[in-house]
C-alpha positions in Angstrom: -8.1 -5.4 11.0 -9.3 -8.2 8.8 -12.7 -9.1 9.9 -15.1 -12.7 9.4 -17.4 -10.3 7.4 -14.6 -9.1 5.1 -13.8 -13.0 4.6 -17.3 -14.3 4.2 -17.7 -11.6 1.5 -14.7 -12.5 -0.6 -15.5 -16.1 -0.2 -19.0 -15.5 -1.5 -18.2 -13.4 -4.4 -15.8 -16.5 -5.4 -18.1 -19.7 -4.4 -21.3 -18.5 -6.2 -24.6 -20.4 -5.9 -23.4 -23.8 -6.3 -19.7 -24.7 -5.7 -19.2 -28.2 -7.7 -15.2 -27.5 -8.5 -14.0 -27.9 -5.0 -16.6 -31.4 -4.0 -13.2 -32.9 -3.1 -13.1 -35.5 -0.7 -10.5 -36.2 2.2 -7.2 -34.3 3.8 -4.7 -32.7 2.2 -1.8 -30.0 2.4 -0.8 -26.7 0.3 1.7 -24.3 -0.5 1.9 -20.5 -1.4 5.1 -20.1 -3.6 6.8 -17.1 -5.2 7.3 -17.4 -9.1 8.8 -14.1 -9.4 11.2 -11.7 -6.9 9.6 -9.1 -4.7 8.5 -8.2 -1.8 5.9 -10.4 0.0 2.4 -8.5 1.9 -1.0 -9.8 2.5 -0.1 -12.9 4.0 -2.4 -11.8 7.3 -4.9 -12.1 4.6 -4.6 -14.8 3.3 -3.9 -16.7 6.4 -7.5 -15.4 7.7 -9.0 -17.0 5.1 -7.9 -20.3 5.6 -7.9 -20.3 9.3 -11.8 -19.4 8.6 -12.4 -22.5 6.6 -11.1 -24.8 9.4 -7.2 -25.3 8.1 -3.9 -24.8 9.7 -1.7 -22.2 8.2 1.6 -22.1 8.8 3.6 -18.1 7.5 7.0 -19.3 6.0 7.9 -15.8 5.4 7.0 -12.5 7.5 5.2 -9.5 5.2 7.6 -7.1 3.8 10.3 -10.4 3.0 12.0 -10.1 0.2 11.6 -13.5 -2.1 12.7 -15.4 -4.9 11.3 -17.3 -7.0 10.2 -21.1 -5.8 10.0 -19.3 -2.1 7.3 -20.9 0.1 5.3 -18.0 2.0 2.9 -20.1 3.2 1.8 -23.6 3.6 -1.6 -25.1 5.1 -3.3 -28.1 6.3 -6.5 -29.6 5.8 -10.2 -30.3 4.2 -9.6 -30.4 0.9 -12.3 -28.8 0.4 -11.7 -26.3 2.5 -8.1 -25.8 1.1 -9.4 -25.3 -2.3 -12.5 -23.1 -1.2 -9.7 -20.5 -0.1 -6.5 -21.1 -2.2 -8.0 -18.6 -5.4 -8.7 -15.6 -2.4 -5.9 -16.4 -0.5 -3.5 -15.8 -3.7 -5.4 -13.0 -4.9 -5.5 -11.0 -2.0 -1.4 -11.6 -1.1 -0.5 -11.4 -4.9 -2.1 -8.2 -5.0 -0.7 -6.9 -1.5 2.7 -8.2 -2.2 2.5 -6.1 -6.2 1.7 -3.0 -3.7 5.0 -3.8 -1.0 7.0 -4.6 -4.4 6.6 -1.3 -6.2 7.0 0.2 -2.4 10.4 -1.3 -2.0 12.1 -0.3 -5.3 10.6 3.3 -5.0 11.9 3.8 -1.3 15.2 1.8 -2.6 15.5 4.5 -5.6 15.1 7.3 -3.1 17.8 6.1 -0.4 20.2 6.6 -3.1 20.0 10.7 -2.4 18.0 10.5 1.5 17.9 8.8 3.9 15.1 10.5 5.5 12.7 11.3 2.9 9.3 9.2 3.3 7.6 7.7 0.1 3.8 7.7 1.1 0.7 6.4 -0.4 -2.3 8.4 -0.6 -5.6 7.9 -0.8 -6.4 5.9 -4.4 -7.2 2.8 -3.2 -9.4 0.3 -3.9 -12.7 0.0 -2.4 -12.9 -2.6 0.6 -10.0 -3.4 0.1 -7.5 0.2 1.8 -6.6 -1.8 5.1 -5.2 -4.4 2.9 -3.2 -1.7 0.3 -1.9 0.3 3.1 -0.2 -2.6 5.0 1.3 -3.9 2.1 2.7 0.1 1.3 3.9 -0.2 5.0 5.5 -3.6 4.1 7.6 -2.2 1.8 9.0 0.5 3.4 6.8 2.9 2.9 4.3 5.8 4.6 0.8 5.1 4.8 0.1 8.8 4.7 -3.9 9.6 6.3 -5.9 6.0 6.3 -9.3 7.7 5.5 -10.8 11.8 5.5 -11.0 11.8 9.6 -7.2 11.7 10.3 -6.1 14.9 8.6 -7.3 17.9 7.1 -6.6 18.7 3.5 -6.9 22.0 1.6 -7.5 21.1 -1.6 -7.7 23.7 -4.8 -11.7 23.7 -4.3 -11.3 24.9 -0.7 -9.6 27.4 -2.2 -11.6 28.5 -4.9 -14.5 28.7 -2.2 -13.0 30.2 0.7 -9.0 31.3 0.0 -5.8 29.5 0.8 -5.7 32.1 4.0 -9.6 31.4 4.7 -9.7 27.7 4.2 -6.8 27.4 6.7 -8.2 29.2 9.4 -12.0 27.3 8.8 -10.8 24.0 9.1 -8.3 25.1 11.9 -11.0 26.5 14.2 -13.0 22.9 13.6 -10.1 20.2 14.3 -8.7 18.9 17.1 -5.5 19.7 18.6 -4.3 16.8 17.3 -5.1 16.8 13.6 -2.7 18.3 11.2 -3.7 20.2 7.5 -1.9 19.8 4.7 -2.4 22.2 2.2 -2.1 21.8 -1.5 -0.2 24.2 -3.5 1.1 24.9 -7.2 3.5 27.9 -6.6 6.6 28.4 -4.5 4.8 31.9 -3.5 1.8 29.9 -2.5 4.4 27.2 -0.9 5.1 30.2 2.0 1.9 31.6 2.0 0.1 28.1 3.2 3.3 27.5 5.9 2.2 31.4 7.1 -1.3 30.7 7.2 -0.4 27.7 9.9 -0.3 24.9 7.5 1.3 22.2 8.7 2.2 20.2 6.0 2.3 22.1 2.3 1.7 19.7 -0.7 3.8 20.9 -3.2 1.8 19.8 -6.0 2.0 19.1 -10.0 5.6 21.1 -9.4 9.2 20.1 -11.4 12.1 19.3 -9.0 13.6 22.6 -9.7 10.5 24.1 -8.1 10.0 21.6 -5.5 14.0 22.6 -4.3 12.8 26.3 -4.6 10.0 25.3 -2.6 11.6 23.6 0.2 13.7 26.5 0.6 11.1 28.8 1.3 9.7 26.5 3.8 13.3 26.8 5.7 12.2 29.4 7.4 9.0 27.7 9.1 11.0 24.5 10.9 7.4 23.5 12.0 6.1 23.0 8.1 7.0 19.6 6.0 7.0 20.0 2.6 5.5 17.0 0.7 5.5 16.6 -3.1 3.1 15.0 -5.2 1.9 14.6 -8.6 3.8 12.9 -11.9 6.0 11.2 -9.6 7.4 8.1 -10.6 10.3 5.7 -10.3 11.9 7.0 -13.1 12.2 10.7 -11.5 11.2 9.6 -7.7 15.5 10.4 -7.4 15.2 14.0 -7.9 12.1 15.0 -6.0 14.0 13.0 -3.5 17.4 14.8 -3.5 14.9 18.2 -3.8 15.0 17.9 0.6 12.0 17.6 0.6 10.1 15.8 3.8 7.8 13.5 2.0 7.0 12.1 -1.8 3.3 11.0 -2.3 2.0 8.7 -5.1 -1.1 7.3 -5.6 0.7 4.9 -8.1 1.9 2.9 -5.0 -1.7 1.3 -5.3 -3.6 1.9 -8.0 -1.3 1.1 -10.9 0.9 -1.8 -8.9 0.8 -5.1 -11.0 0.5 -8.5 -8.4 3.2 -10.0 -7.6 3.2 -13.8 -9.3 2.1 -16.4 -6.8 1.2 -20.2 -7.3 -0.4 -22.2 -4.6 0.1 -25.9 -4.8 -1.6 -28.9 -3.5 0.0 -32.5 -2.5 2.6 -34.2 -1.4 5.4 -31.4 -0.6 8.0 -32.2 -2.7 10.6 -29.0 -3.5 10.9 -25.9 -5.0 11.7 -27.4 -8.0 8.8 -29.1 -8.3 6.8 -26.4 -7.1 7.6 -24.3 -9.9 6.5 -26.9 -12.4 3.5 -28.1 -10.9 -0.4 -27.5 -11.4 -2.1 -24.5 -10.7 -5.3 -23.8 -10.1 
């Protein structure tokens, strides 16, 4: 949920003491426009932040819309002012969701070539203040949002271990959740793999492993239906096809948000004129 405090504080950070660039006087209209193909996210965003300055915003486009260049995604109405107060946030904030749903899309479209039912998740590498925003977009383009923040699933982690055991940390942590909140535990081994699933695991990371390992892995794990196996770690599009033909349930990667470049966005002010134009015209 995007609230008036999350807007207020991007709009400060970008208006500063004394805003003298955007003194303009009068009514006028604006468009969000795609200057490259991808997938489009963020565009509840960015149509918060306008509504909150007092404009009308029309959504051309739904998130998770695949565009093309000189694509309108969003237009608005009114205040100058106002329009130019939130056009540099408002592109920002989609161009940098819609990056996030782009990578998504071509790594879930690489990993339909060998299953259909493997899930490409994101995981926790986020940016600060801004996860609501990263995991919608990741949703937008196809993919898993994988636990939103620590309350919504347990994970055994290799300093759990190194504390308490793989069998110890297990049963701690199951003793203290609810009913309803799975653990995932991280391995490195396919022994380890089966080990975790027998201690009552009910996801096992498979983690760091090669795809030959991961397949070895997910084999072992065949004989606990309840268990899905996830693997994570130096997973990329490049090689996201053969941890994906591996069987196994789930491929995590943090790359799905931290190292996703923006998706290239204009916004445009004036007359309307066409996507020609569009993609010749100013930007601010």
């Amino acid at each position: 949920m995007i609230t008036d405090a999350d807007i207020e504080r991007w709009l400060r950070e970008d208006v500063g003491h004394h805003d003298v660039t955007n003194q303009v006087p009068g009514e006028t209209t604006g468009r969000l426009v795609a200057k490259e193909g991808g997938t489009v996210a963020g565009l509840q965003a960015a149509h918060a932040v306008f509504e909150y300055l007092g404009c009308d915003v029309t959504d051309s486009v739904e998130d998770g819309t695949r565009v093309e260049p000189g694509d309108r995604v969003l237009e608005v109405e009114g205040p100058a002012r106002a329009v130019l107060r939130g056009e540099r946030v408002a592109v920002n904030l989609a161009g940098h969701a819609s990056g996030i749903a782009t990578r998504t899309r071509r790594v879930v479209d690489v990993a339909r070539t060998k299953s259909d039912d493997v899930r490409i998740a994101a995981t926790r590498k986020t940016t600060p203040g801004l996860r609501g925003l990263e995991k919608r977009a990741v949703v937008a383009g196809g993919g898993d949002t994988h636990r939103l923040d620590l309350s919504h699933m347990v994970m055994v982690k290799d300093n759990h271990v190194a504390e308490m055991g793989l069998e110890g940390s297990v049963s701690h942590f199951r003793e203290r959740v609810s009913f309803a909140t799975k653990i995932d535990v991280e391995v490195e081994t396919v022994a380890d793999a089966s080990r975790a699933a027998e201690a009552g695991a009910d996801i096992v990371l498979l983690d760091n492993m090669r795809p030959t390992e991961v397949r070895d892995a997910v084999e072992a794990l065949a004989d606990y239906p309840h268990v899905l196996a996830e693997a994570s770690g130096g997973i990329t599009l490049e090689n996201v096809a053969e941890y994906a033909s591996t069987g196994v349930d789930v491929v995590s990667m943090g790359s799905l948000t931290h190292s996703a470049p923006s998706l290239d966005l204009s916004f445009y002010t004036g007359s309307s004129g066409d996507s020609s134009a569009d993609a010749g015209g100013p930007e601010r």
